[in-house]
C-alpha positions, 0 to 999 in steps of 0.5 A, spaced: 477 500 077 477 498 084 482 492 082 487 497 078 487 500 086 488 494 090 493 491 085 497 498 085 496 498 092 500 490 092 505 493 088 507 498 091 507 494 098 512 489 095 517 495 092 516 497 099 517 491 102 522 489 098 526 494 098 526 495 106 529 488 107 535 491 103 535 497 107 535 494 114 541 489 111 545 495 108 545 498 115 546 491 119 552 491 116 554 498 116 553 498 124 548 503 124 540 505 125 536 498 124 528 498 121 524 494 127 523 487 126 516 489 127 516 494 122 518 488 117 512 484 119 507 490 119 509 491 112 509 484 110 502 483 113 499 489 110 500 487 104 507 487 102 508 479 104 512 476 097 517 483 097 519 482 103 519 474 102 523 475 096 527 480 099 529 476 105 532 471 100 536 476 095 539 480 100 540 474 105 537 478 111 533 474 117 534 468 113 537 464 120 531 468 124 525 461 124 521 467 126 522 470 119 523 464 115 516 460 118 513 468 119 513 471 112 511 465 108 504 464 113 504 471 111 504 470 105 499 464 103 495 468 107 494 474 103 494 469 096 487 465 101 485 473 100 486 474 093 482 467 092 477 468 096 476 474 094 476 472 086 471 465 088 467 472 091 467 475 083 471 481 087 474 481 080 469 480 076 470 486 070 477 484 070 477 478 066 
């Protein structure tokens, strides 16, 4: 059970972190209210690493940005030494 929360939990994450990339490019090019920069790596950093990520390179957003291009994959490669480490811990054990 607690693997169907936390997975549901990273996929929602991904959906939000996604879609906001998408968002903020559609305002950037319209001239009107932007997402905070620092709204974006929140997202990221709490959980929706890989949506952003792929967000950034699918909508073409933040991609001239190093701190963006360099920030999100660390963020990224973080939550994957989380998800191993919790798997080397048995977290998942009753998946499999």
């Amino acid at each position: 059970m607690k693997y169907i929360i936390f997975f549901s939990y990273l996929a929602v994450m991904n959906i939000i972190g996604f879609a906001i990339m998408g968002i903020d490019k559609k305002k950037a090019k319209n001239n009107k209210w932007r997402i905070k920069e620092s709204t974006l790596f929140l997202i990221s950093f709490i959980g929706g690493s890989l949506g952003t990520w792929l967000g950034m390179y699918a909508f073409r957003h933040k991609t001239k940005h190093i701190y963006f291009v360099i920030g999100m994959p660390l963020i990224l490669v973080l939550h994957i030494a989380v998800i191993v480490f919790l798997f080397s811990k048995g977290f998942f054990a009753d998946l499999f």
